[in-house]
C-alpha positions as CSV (number, residue, x, y, z in Angstrom):
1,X,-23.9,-3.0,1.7
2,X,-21.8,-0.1,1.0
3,X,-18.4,-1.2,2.8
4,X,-19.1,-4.2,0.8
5,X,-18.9,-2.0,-2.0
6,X,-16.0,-0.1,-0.9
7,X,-14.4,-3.1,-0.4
8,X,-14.8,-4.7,-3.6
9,X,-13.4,-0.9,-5.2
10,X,-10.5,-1.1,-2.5
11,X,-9.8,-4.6,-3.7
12,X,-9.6,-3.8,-7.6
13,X,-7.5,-0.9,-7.2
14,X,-5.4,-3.1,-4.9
15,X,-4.9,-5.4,-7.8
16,X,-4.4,-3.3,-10.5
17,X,-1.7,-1.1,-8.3
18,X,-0.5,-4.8,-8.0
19,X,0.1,-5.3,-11.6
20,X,2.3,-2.2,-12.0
21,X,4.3,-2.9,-9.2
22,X,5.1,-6.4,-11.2
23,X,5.4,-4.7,-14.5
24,X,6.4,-0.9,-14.0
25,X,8.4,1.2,-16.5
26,X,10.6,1.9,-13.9
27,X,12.1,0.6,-10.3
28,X,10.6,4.2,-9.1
29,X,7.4,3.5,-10.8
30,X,7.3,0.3,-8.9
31,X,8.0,1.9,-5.6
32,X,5.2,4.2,-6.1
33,X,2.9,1.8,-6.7
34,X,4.2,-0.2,-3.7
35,X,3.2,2.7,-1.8
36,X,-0.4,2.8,-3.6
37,X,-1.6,-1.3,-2.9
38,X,0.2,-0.7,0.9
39,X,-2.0,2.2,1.5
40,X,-5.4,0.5,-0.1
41,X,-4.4,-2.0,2.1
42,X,-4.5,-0.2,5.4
43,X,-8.0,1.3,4.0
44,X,-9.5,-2.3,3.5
45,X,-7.9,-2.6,7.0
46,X,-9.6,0.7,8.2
47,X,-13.0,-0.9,6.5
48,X,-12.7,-4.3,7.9
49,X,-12.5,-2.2,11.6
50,X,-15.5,-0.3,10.9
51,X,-17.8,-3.3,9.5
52,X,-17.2,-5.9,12.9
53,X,-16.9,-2.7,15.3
54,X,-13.3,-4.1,16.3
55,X,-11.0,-1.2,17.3
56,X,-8.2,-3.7,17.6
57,X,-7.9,-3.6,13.5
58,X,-7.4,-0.3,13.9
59,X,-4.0,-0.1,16.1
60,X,-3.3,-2.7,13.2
61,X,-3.7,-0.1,10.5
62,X,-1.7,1.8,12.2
63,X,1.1,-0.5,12.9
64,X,1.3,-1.2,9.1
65,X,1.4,2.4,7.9
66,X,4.2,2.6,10.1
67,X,5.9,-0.4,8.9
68,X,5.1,0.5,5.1
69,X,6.4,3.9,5.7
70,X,9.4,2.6,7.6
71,X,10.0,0.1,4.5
72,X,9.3,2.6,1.5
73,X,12.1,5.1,3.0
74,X,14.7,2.1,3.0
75,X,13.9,0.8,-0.5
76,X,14.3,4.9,-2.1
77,X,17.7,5.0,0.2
78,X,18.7,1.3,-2.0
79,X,17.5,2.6,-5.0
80,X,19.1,5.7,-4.9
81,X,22.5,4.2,-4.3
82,X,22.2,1.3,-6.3
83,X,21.0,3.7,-9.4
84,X,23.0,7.3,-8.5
85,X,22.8,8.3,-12.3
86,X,19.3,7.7,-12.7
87,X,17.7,10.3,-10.3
């Protein structure tokens, strides 16, 4: 009952960290937001591993923090040359 719970919190802040990543103020608004839903993600990921006793989703959620991580430091090295005034 209560990672069902977490889950379903998990999930709305995943969508409403989705809707500012479609309609932020600002492209670094955006990013950060980005990096909010991919790290809800990897704890509905974490959850999902702890409700079917799966370790497997686990080396998953790690995988994708990696990857997320790995993608977030090449979208600020874009930004910041695509926009050099604005930082």
């Amino acid at each position: 009952m209560i990672l069902t719970v977490i889950s379903f919190v998990l999930a709305t802040a995943c969508v409403i960290s989705g809707l500012v990543v479609l309609r932020g103020a600002s492209s670094w608004t955006r990013l950060l937001a980005f990096t909010l839903v991919a790290s809800k993600v990897n704890l509905l990921v974490m959850v999902l591993a702890l409700a079917t006793d799966q370790t497997f989703y686990l080396d998953v959620a790690v995988v994708y923090t990696l990857l997320s991580y790995v993608g977030v430091l090449v979208l600020c090295q874009y930004m910041a040359r695509k926009e050099p005034g604005d930082a």
